[in-house]
MARVEXTI-950164 format. One record per residue: residue number from 1; x, y, z of N, C-alpha, C, CB in turn. Coordinates in Angstrom, 1 decimal, padded with zeros to 4 digits. Glycine has a CB too. Layout:
REM MARVEXTI-950164
<num=NUM | nxx=X | nyy=Y | nzz=Z | caxx=X | cayy=Y | cazz=Z | cxx=X | cyy=Y | czz=Z | cbxx=X | cbyy=Y | cbzz=Z> $
...
END
This chain:
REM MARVEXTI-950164
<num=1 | nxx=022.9 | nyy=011.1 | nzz=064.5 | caxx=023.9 | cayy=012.2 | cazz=064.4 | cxx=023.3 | cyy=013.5 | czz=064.3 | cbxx=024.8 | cbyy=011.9 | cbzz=063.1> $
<num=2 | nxx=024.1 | nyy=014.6 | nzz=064.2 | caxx=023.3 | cayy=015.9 | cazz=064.5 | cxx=022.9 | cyy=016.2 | czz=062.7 | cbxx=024.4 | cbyy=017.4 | cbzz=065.5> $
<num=3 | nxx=021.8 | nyy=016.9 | nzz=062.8 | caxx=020.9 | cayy=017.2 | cazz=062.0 | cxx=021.5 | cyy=018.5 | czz=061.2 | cbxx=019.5 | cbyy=017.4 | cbzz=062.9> $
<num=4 | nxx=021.8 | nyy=018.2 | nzz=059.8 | caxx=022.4 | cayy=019.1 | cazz=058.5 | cxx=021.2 | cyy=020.5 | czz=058.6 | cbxx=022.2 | cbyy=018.0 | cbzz=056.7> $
<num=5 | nxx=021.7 | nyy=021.8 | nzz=059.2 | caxx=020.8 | cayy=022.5 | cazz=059.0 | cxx=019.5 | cyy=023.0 | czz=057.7 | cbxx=021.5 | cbyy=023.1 | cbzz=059.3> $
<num=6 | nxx=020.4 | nyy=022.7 | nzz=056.5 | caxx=019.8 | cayy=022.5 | cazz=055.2 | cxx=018.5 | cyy=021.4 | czz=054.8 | cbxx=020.8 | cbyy=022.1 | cbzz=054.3> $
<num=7 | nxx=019.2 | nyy=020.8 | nzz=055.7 | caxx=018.3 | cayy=018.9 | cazz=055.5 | cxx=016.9 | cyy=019.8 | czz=056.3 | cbxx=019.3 | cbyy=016.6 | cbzz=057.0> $
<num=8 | nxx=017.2 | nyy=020.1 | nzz=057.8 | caxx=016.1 | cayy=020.5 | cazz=058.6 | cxx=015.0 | cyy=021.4 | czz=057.9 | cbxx=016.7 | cbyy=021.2 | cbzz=059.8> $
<num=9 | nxx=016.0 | nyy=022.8 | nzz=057.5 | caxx=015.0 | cayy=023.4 | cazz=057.2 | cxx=014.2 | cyy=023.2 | czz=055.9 | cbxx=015.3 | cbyy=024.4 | cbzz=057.3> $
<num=10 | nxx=014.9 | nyy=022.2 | nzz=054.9 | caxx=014.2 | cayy=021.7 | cazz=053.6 | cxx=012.8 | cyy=020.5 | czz=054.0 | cbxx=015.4 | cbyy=020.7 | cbzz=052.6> $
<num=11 | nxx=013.4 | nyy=019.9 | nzz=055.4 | caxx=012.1 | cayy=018.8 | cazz=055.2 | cxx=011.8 | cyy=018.6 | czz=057.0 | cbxx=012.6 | cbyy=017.0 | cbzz=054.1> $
<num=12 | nxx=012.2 | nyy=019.4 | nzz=057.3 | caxx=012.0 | cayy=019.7 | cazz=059.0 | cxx=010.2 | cyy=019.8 | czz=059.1 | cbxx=012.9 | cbyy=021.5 | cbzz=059.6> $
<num=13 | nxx=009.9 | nyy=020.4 | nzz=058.4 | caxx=008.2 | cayy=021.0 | cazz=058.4 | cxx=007.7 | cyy=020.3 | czz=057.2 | cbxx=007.8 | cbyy=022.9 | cbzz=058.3> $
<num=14 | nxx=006.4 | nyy=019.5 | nzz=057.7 | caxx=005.9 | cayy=019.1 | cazz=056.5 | cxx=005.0 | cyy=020.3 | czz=055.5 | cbxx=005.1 | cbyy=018.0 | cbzz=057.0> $
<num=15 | nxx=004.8 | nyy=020.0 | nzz=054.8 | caxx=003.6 | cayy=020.9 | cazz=053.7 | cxx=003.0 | cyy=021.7 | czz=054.6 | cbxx=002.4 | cbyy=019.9 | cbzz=052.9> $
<num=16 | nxx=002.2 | nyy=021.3 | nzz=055.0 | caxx=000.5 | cayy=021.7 | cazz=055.9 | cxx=001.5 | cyy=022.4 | czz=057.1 | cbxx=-000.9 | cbyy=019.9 | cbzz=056.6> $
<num=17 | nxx=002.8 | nyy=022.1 | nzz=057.6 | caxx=002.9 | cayy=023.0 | cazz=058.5 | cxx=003.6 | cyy=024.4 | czz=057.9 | cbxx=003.6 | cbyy=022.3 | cbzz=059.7> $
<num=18 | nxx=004.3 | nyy=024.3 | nzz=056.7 | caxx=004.8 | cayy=025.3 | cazz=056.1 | cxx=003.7 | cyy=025.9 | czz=055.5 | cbxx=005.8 | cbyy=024.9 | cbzz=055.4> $
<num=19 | nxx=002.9 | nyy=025.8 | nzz=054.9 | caxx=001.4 | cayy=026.2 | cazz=054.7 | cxx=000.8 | cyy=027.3 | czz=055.8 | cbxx=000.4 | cbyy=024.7 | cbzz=054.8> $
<num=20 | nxx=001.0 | nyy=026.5 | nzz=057.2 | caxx=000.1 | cayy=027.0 | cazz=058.2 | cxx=001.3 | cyy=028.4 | czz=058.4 | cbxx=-000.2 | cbyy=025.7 | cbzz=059.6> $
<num=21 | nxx=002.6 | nyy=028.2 | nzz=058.2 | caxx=003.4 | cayy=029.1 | cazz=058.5 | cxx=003.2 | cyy=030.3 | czz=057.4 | cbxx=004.8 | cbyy=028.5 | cbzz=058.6> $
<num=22 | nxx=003.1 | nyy=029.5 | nzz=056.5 | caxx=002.8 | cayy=031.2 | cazz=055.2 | cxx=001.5 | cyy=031.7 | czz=055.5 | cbxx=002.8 | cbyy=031.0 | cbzz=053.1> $
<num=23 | nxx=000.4 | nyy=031.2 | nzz=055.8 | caxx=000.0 | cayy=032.2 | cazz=056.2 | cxx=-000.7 | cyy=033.2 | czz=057.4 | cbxx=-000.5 | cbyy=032.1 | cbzz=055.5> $
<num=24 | nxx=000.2 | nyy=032.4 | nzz=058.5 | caxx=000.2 | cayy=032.9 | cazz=059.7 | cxx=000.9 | cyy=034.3 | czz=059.5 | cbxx=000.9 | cbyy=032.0 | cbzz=060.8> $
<num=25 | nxx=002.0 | nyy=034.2 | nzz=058.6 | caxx=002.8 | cayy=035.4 | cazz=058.3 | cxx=002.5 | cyy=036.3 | czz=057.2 | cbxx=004.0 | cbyy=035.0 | cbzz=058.0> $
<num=26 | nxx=001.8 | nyy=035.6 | nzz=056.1 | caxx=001.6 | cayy=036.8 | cazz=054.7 | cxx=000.2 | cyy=037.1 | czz=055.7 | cbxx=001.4 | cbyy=036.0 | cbzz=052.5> $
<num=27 | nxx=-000.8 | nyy=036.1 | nzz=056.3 | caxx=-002.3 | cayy=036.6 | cazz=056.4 | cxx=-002.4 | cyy=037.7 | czz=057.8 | cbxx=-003.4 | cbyy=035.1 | cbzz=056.5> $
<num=28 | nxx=-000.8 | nyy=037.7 | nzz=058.6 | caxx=-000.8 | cayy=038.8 | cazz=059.7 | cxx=-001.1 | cyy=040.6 | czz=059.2 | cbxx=000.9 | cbyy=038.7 | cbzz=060.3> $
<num=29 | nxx=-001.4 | nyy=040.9 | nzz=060.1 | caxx=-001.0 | cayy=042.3 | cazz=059.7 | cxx=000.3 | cyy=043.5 | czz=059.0 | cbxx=-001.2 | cbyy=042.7 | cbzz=060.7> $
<num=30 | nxx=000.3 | nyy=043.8 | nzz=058.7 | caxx=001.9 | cayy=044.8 | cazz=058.9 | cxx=002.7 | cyy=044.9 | czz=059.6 | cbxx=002.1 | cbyy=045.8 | cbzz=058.9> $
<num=31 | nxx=001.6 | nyy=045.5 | nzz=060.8 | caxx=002.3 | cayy=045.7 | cazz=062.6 | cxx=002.8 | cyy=044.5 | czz=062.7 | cbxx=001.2 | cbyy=046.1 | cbzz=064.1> $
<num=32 | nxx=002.3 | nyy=043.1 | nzz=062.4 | caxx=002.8 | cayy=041.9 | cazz=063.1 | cxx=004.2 | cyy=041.5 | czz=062.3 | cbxx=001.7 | cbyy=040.6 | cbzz=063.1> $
<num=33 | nxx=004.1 | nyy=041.6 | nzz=061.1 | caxx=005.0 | cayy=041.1 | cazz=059.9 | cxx=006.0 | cyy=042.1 | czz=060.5 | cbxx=004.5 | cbyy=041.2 | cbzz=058.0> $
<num=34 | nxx=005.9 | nyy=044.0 | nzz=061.0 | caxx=007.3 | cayy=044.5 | cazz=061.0 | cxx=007.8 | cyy=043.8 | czz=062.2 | cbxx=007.3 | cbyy=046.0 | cbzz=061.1> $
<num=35 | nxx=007.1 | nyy=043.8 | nzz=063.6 | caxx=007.5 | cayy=043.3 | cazz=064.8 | cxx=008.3 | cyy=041.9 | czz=064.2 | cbxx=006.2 | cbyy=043.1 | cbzz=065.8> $
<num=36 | nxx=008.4 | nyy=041.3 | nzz=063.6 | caxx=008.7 | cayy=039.7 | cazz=063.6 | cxx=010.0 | cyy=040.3 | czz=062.4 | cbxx=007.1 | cbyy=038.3 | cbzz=062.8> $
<num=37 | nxx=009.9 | nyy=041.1 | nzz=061.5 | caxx=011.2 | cayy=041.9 | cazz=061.0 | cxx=012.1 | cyy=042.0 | czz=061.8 | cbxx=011.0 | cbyy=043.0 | cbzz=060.7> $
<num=38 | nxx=012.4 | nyy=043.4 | nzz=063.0 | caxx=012.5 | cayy=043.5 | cazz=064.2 | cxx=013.1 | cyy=042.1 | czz=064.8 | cbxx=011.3 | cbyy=044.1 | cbzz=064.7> $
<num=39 | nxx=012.3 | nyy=041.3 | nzz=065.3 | caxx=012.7 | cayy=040.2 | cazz=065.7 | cxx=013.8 | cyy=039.7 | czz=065.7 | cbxx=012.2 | cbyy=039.6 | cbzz=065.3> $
<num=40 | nxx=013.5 | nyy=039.7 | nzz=063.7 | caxx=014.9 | cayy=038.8 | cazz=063.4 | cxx=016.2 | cyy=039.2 | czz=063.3 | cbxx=014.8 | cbyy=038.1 | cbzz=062.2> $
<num=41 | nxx=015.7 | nyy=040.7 | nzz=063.0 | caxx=016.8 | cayy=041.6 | cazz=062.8 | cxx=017.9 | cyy=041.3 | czz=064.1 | cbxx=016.1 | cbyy=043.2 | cbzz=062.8> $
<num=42 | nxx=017.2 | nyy=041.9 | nzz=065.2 | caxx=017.9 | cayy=041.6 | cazz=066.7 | cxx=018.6 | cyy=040.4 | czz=066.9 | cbxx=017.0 | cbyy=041.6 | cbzz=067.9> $
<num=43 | nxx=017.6 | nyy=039.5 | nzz=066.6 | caxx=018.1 | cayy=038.3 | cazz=066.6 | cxx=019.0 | cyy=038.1 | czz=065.8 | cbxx=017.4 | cbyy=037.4 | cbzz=066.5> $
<num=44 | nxx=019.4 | nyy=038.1 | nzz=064.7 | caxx=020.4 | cayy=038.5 | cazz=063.9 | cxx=022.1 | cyy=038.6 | czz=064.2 | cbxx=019.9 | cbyy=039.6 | cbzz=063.6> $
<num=45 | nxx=021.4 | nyy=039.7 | nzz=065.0 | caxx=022.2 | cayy=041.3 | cazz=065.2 | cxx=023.1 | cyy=040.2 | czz=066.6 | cbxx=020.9 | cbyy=043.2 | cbzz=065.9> $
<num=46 | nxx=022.5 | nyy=039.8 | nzz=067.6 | caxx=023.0 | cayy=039.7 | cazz=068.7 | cxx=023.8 | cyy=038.0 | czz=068.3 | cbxx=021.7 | cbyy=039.9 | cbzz=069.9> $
<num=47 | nxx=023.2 | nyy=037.3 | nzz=067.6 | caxx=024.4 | cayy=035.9 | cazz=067.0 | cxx=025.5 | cyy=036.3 | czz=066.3 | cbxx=023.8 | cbyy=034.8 | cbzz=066.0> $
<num=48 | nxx=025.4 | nyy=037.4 | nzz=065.7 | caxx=026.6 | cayy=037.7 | cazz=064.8 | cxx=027.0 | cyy=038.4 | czz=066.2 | cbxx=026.2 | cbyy=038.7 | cbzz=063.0> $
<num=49 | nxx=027.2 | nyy=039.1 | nzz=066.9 | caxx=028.2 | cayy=040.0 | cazz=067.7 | cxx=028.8 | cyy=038.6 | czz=068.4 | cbxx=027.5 | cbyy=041.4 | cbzz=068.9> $
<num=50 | nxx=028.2 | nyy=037.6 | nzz=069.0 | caxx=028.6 | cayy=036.4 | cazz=070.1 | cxx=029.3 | cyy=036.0 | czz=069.0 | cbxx=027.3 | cbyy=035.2 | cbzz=071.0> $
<num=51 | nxx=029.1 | nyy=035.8 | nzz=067.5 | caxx=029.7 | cayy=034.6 | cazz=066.6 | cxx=031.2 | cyy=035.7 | czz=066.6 | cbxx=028.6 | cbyy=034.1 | cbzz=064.6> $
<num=52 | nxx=031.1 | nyy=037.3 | nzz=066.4 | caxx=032.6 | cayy=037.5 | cazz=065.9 | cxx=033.2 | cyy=038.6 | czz=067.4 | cbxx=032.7 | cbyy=038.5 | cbzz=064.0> $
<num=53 | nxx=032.4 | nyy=037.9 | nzz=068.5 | caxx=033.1 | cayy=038.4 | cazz=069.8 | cxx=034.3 | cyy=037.5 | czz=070.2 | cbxx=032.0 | cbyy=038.3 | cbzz=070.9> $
END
């Protein structure tokens, strides 16, 4: 059946890959952490206009 988004993102990634994700992200630079800000922001930005278009 399709996958509870909660369920996914609680146990979708094990340890060692959520690990590898914190500190791909806290051990990035600034420039990288704002760009990936940015990112999400847009990304964000552009599901919410399609979700209340």
């Amino acid at each position: 059946g399709p996958v509870d988004l909660s369920t996914f993102l609680n146990h979708g990634l094990s340890d060692n890959e959520m690990r590898d994700l914190s500190v791909t992200f806290y051990g990035s630079s600034a420039i990288n952490r704002q760009k990936l800000g940015l990112l999400a922001l847009s990304s964000a930005t552009l599901i919410l206009s399609l979700v209340l278009a």
